[in-house]
N, CA, C and O of each residue as an XYZ file, in Angstrom:
464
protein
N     -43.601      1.757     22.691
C     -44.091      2.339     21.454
C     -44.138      1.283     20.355
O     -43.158      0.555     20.200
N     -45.391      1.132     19.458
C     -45.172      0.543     18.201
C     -44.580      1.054     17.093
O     -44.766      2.253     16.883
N     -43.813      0.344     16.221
C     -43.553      0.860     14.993
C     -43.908      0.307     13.748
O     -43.810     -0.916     13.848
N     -44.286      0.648     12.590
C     -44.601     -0.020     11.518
C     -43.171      0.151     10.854
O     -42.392      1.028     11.227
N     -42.824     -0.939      9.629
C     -41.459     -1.015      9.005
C     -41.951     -0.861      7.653
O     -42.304     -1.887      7.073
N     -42.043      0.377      6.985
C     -42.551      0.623      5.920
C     -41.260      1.011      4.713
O     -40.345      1.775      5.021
N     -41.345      0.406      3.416
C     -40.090      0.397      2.791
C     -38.377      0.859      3.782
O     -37.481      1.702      3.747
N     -38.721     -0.155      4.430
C     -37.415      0.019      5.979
C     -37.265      1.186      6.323
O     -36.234      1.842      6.175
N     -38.403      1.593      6.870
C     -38.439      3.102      7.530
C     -38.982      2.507      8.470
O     -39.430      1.370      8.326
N     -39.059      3.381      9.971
C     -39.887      2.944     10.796
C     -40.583      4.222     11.131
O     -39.981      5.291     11.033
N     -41.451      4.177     11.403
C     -42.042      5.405     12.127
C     -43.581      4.919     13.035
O     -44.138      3.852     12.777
N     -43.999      5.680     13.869
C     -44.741      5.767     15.151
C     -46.117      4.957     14.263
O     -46.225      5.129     13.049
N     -47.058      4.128     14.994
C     -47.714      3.181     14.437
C     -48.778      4.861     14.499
O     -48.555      5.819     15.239
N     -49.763      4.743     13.594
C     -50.818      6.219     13.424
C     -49.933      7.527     13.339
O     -50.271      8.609     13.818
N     -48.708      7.268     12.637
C     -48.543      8.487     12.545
C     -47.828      8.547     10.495
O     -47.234      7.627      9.934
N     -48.119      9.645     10.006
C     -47.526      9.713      8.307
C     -46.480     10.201      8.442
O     -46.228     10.788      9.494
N     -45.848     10.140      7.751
C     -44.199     10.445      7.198
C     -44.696     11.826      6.415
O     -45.656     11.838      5.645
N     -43.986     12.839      6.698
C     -43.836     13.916      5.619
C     -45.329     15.023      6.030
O     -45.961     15.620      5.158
N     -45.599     15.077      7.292
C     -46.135     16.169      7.726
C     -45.786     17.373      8.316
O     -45.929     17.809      9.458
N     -45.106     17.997      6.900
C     -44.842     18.784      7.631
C     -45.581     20.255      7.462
O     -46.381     20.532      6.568
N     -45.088     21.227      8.629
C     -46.352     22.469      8.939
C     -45.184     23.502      7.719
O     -45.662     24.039      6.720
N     -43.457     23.615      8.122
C     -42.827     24.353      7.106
C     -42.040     23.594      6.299
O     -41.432     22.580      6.641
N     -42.065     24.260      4.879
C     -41.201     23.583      3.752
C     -40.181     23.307      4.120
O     -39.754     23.705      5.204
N     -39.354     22.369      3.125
C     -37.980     21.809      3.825
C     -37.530     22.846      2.571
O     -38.236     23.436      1.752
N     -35.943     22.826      2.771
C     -34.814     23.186      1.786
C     -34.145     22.267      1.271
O     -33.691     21.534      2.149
N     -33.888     21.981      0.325
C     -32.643     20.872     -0.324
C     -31.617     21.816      0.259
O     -31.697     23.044      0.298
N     -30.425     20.880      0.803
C     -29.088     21.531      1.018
C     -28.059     20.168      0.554
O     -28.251     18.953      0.599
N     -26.857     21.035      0.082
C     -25.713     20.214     -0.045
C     -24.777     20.261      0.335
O     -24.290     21.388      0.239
N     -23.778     19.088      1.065
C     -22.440     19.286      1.360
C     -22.784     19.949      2.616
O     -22.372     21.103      2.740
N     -23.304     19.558      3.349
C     -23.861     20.087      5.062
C     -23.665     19.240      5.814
O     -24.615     18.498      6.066
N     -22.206     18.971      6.561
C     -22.266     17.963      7.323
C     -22.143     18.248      9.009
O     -21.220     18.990      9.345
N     -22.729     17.882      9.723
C     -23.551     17.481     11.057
C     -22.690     16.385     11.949
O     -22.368     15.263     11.558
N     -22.381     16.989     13.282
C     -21.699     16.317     14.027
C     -23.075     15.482     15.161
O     -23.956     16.224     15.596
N     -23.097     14.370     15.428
C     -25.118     14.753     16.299
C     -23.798     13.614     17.107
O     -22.821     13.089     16.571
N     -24.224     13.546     18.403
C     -24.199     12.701     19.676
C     -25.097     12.524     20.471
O     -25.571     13.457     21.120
N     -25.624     10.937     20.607
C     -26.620     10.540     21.437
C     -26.300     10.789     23.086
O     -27.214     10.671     23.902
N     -25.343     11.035     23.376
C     -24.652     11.494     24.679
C     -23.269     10.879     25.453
O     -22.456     11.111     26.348
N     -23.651      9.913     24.395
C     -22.674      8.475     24.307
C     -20.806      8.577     23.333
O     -19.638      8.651     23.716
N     -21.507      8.521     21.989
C     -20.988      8.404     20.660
C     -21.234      9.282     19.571
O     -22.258      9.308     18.889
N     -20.008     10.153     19.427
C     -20.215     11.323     17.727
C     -19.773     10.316     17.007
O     -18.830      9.534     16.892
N     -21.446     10.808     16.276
C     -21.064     10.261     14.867
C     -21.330     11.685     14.061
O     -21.265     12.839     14.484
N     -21.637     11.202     12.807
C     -21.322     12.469     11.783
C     -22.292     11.976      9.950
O     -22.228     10.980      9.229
N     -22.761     12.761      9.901
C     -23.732     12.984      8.707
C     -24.112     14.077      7.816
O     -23.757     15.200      8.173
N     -24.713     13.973      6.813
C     -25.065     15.142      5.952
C     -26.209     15.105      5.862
O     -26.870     14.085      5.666
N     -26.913     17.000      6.082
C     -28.088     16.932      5.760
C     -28.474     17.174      4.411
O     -27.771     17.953      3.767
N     -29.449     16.656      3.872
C     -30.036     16.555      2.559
C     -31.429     17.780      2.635
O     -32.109     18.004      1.633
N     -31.608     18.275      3.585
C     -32.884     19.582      3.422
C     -33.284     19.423      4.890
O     -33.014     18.525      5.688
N     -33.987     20.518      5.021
C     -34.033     21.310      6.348
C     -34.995     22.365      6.563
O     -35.119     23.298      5.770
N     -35.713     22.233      7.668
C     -36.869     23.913      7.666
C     -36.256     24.224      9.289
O     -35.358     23.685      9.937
N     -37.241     25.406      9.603
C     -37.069     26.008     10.646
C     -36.993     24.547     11.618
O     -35.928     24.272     12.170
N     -37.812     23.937     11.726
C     -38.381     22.766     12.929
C     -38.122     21.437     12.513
O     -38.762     20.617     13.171
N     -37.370     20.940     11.608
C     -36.719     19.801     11.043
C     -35.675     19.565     10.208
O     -35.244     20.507      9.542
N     -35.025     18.130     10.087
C     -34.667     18.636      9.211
C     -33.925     16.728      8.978
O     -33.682     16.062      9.984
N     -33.710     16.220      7.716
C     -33.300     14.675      7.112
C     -31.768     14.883      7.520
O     -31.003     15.788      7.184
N     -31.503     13.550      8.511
C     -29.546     13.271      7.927
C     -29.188     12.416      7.076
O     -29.754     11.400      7.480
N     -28.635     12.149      6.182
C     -28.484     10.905      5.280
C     -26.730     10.838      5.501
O     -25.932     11.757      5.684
N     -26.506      9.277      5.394
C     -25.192      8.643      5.777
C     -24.999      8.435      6.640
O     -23.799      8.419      6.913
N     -26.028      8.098      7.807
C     -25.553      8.155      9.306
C     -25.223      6.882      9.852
O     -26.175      6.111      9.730
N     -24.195      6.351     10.432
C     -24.064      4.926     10.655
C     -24.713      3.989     11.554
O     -24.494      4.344     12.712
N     -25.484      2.847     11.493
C     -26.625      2.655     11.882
C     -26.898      2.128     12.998
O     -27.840      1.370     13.233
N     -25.774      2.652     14.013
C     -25.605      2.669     15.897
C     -26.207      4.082     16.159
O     -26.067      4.517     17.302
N     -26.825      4.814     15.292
C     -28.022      5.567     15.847
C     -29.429      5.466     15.382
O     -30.307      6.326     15.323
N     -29.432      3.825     14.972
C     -31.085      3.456     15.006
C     -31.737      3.470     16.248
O     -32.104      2.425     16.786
N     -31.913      4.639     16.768
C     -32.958      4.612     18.195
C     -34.102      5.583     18.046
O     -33.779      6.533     18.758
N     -35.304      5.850     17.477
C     -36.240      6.424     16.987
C     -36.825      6.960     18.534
O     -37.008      5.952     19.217
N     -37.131      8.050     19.205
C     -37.963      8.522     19.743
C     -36.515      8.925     21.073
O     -36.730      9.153     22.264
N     -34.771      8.902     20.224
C     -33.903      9.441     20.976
C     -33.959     10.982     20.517
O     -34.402     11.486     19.485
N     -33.425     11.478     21.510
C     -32.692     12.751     21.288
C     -31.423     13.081     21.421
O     -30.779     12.905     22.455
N     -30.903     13.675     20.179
C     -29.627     14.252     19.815
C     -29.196     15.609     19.857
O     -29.989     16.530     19.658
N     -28.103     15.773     20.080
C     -27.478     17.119     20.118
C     -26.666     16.995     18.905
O     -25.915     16.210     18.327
N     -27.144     18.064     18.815
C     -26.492     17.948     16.885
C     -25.463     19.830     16.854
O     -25.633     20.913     17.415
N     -24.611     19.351     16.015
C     -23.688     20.478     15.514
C     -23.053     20.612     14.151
O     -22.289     19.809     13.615
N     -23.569     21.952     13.603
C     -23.671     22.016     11.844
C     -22.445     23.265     11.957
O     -22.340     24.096     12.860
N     -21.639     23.117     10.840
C     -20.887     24.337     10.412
C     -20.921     24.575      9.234
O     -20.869     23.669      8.402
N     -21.009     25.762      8.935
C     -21.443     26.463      7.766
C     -20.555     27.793      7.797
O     -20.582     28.594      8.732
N     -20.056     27.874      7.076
C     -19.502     29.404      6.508
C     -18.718     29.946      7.791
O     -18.723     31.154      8.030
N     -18.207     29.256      8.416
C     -17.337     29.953      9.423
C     -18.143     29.947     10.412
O     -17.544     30.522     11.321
N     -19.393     29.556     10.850
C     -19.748     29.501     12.151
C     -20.436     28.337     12.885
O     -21.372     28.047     12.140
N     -20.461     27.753     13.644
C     -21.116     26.602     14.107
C     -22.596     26.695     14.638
O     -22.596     27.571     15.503
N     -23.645     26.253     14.513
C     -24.712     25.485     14.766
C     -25.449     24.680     15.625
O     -26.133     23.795     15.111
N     -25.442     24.853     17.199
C     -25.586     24.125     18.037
C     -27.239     23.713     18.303
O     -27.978     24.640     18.634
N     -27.743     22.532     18.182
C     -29.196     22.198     17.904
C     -29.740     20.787     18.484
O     -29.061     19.786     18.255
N     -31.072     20.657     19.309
C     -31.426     19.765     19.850
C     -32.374     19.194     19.140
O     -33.247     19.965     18.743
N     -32.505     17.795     18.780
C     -33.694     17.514     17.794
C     -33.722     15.607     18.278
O     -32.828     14.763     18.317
N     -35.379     15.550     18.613
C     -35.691     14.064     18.499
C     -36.207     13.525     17.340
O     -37.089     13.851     16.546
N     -35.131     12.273     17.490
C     -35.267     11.456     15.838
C     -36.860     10.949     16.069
O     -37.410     10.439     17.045
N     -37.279     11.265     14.927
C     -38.865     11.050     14.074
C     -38.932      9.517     13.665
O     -39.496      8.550     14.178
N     -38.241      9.654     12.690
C     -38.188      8.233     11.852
C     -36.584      8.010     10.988
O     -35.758      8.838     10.602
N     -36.617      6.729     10.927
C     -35.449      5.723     10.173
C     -35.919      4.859      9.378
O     -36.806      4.008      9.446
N     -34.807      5.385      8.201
C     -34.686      4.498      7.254
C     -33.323      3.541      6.941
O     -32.499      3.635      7.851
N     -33.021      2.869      6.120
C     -31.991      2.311      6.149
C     -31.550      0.989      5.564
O     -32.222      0.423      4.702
N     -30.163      0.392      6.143
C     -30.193     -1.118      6.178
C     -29.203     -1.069      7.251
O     -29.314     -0.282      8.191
N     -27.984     -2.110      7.097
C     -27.011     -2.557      8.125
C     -25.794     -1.791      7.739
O     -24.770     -2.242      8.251
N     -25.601     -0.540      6.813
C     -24.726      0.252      6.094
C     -24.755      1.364      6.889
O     -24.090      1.440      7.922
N     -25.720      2.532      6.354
C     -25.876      3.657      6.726
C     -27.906      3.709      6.838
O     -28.857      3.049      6.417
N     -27.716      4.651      7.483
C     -29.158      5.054      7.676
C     -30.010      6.554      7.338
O     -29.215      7.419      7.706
N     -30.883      7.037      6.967
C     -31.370      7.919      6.894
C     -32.145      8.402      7.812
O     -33.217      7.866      8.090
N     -31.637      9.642      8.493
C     -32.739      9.820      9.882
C     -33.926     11.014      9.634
O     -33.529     11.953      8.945
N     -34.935     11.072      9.976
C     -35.565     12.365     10.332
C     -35.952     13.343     11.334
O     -36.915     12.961     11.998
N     -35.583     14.276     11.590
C     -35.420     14.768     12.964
C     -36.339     16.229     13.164
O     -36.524     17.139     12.357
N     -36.851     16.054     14.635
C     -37.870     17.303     14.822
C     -36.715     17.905     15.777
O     -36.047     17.396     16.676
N     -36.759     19.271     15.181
C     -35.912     19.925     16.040
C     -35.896     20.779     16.929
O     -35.732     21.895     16.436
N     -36.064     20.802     18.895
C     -36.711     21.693     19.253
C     -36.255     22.925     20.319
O     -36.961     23.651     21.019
N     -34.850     22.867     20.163
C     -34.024     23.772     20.313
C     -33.142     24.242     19.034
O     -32.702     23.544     18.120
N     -33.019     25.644     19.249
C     -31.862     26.640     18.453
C     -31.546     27.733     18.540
O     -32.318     28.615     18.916
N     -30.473     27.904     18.250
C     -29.627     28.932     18.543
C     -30.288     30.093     17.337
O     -30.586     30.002     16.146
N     -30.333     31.471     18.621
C     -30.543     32.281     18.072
C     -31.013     33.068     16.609
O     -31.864     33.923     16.361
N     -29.914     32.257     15.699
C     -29.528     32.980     14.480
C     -29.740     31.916     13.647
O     -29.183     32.042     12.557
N     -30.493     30.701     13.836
C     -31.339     29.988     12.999
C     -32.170     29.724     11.980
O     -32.133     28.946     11.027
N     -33.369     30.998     12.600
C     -33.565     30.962     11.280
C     -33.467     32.288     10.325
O     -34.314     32.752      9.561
N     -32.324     32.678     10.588
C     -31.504     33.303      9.440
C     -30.799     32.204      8.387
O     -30.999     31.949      7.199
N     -29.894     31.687      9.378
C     -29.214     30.021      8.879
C     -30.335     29.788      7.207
O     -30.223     30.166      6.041
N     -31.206     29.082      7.881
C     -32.562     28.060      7.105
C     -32.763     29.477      6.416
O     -32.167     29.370      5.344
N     -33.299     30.732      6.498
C     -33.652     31.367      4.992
C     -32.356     31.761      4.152
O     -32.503     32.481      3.165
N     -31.365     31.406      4.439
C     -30.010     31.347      3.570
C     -29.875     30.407      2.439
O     -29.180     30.673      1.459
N     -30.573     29.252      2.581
C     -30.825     28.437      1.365
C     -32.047     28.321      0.233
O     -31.956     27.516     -0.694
């Protein structure tokens, strides 16, 4: 796959950033357990729709764009179990910002997403 490195993002060479079909949500204080199958790491999401959704703070041993993660959110007493391949990265050698299409979920999802 090619990638273009656009203000240190990478994403798929012919493809735009920010197409999306449903609105996102701003959320705060949402933090996300994701494992490449390997290594949990742990992040917060910054907004979210039914079929995506941004991690910001993620440490940047999950720069692998076109992986898939198993991700786990808790909220209000219940957990979140969710499959989503990373889209695009942003970043430096700190933390990274990921974007993720998400294409498994649990049941009660999108109840979850119209809660915010």
């Amino acid at each position: 796959n090619e990638y273009l490195l656009l203000y240190n993002c990478f994403q798929p060479v012919g493809e735009t950033m920010n197409k999306r079909r449903q609105s996102r949500k701003e959320v705060s204080h949402l933090v996300v357990e994701a494992s490449d199958g390997n290594v949990l790491y742990s992040g917060i999401v910054s907004n979210l729709s039914y079929s995506g959704l941004v991690l910001d703070n993620v440490p940047p041993e999950i720069n692998h764009r076109g992986e898939i993660l198993s991700l786990t959110m808790y909220s209000k007493g219940k957990s979140y179990r969710l499959r989503a391949l990373t889209r695009w990265v942003c970043g430096n050698d700190q933390r990274m910002t990921i974007g993720l299409r998400i294409f498994s979920v649990p049941r009660d999802w999108f109840k979850f997403v119209d809660g915010f």
